[in-house]
SELUMSE-587093 format. One line per 2 residues: number of its first residue (from 0); their letters; for each residue z, y, x of C-alpha. Coordinates in pm, 1 decimal. Layout:
SELUMSE-587093
NUM) a) Z/Y/X; ... $
//
This chain:
SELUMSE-587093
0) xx) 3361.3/2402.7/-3098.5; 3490.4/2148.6/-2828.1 $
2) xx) 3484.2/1772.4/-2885.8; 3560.8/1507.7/-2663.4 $
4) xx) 3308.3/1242.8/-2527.7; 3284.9/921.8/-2341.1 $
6) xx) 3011.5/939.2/-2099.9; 2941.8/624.7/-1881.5 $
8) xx) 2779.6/705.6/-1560.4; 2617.3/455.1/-1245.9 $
10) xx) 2646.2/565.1/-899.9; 2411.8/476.7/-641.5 $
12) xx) 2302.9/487.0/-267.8; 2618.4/442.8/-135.7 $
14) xx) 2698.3/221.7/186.5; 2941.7/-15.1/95.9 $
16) xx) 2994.1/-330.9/266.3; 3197.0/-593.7/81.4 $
18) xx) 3148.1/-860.3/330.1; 2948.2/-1133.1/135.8 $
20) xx) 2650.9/-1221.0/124.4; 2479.1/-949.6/-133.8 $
22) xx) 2584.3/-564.7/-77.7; 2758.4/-366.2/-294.1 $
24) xx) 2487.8/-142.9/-459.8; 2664.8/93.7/-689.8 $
26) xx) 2901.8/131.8/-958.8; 2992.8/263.1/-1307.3 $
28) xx) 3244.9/481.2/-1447.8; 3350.0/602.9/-1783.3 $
30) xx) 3561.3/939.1/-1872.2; 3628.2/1056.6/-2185.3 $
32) xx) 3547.7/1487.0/-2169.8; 3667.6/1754.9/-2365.7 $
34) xx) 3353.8/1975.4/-2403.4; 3124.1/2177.2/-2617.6 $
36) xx) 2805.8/1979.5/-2592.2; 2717.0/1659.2/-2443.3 $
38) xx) 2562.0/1826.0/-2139.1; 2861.7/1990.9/-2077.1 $
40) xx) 3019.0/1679.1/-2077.8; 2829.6/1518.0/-1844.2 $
42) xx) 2871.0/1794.4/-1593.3; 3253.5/1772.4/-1634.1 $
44) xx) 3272.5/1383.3/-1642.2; 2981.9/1366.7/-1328.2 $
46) xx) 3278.9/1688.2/-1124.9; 3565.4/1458.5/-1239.4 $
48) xx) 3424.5/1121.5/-1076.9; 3291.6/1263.9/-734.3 $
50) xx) 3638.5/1422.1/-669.8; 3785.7/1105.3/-752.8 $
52) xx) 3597.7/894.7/-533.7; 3637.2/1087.9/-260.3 $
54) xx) 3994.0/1097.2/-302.5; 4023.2/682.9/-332.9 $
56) xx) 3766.3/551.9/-173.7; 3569.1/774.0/65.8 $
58) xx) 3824.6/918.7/228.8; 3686.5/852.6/598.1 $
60) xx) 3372.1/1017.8/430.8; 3186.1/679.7/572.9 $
62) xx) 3076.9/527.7/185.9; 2873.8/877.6/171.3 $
64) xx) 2788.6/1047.2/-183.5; 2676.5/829.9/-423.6 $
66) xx) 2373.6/933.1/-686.5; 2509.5/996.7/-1011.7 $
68) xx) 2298.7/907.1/-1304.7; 2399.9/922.5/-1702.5 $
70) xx) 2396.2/584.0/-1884.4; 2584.8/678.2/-2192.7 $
72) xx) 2695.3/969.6/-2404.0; 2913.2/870.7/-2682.2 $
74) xx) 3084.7/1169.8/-2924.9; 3456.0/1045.9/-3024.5 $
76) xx) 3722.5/1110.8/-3256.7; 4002.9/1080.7/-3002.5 $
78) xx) 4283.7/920.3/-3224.0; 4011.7/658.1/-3348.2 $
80) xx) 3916.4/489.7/-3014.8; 4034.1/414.7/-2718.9 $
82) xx) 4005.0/614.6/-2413.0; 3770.9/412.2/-2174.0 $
84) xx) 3880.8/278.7/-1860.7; 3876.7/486.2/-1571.9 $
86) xx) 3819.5/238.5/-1327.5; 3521.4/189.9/-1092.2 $
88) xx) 3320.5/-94.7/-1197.7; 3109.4/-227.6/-821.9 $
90) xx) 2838.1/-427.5/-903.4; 2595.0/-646.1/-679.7 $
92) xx) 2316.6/-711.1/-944.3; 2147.1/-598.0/-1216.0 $
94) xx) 2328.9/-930.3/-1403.3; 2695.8/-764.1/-1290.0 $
96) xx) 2563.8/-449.5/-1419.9; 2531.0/-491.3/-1718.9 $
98) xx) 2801.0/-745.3/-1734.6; 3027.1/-445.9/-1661.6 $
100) xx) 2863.7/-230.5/-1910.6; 2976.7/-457.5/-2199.1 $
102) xx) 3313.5/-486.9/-2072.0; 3326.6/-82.7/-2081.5 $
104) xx) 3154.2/-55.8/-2391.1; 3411.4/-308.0/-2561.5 $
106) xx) 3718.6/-189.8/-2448.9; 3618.2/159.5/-2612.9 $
108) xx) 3588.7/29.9/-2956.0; 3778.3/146.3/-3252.3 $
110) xx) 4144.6/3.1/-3222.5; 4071.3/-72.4/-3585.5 $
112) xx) 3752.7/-344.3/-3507.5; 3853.6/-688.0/-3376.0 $
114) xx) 3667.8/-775.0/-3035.1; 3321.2/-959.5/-3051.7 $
116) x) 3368.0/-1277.2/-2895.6 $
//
């Protein structure tokens, strides 16, 4: 039976230079998947993001392919939360990392739990 899942993944290696003093060093991504199992959803989420980014931001195919790895698997009930942000989320440091990760984990929350402040 197919169920939808948020799965939050980090890219790596790629060569992006935002023009500062520390490189960008990766990013992270959420989708929320239809699939059957979490694997499956993983494979579908990890096809969905390399298309995009080479659609919006490697097209000159300079940025290169970035390393995909799985930081989250989360089974939903669609019409309970809300459907992650689809944005890429560039970080610089481990600090930004995980700074990101808390924004994407909270704005996935139940739209029935009020935000942690």
């Amino acid at each position: 039976m197919s169920r939808f899942f948020d799965v939050t993944l980090c890219g790596t290696e790629i060569f992006f230079d935002n023009y500062t003093e520390q490189a960008i060093i990766g990013f992270l991504i959420a989708r929320r998947v239809q699939a059957d199992s979490p694997e499956a959803a993983v494979r579908r989420a990890r096809h969905s993001v390399l298309i995009d980014w080479n659609y919006t931001h490697n097209v000159s195919r300079k940025l290169g392919v970035p390393t995909l790895s799985t930081v989250q698997v989360t089974p939903v009930k669609k019409w309970l939360q809300r459907s992650p942000s689809e944005n890429f989320y560039f970080f610089d440091s481990q600090e930004r990392k995980q700074a990101h990760l808390n924004t994407i984990n909270n704005s996935t929350r139940p739209w029935y739990l009020p935000r942690k402040k």
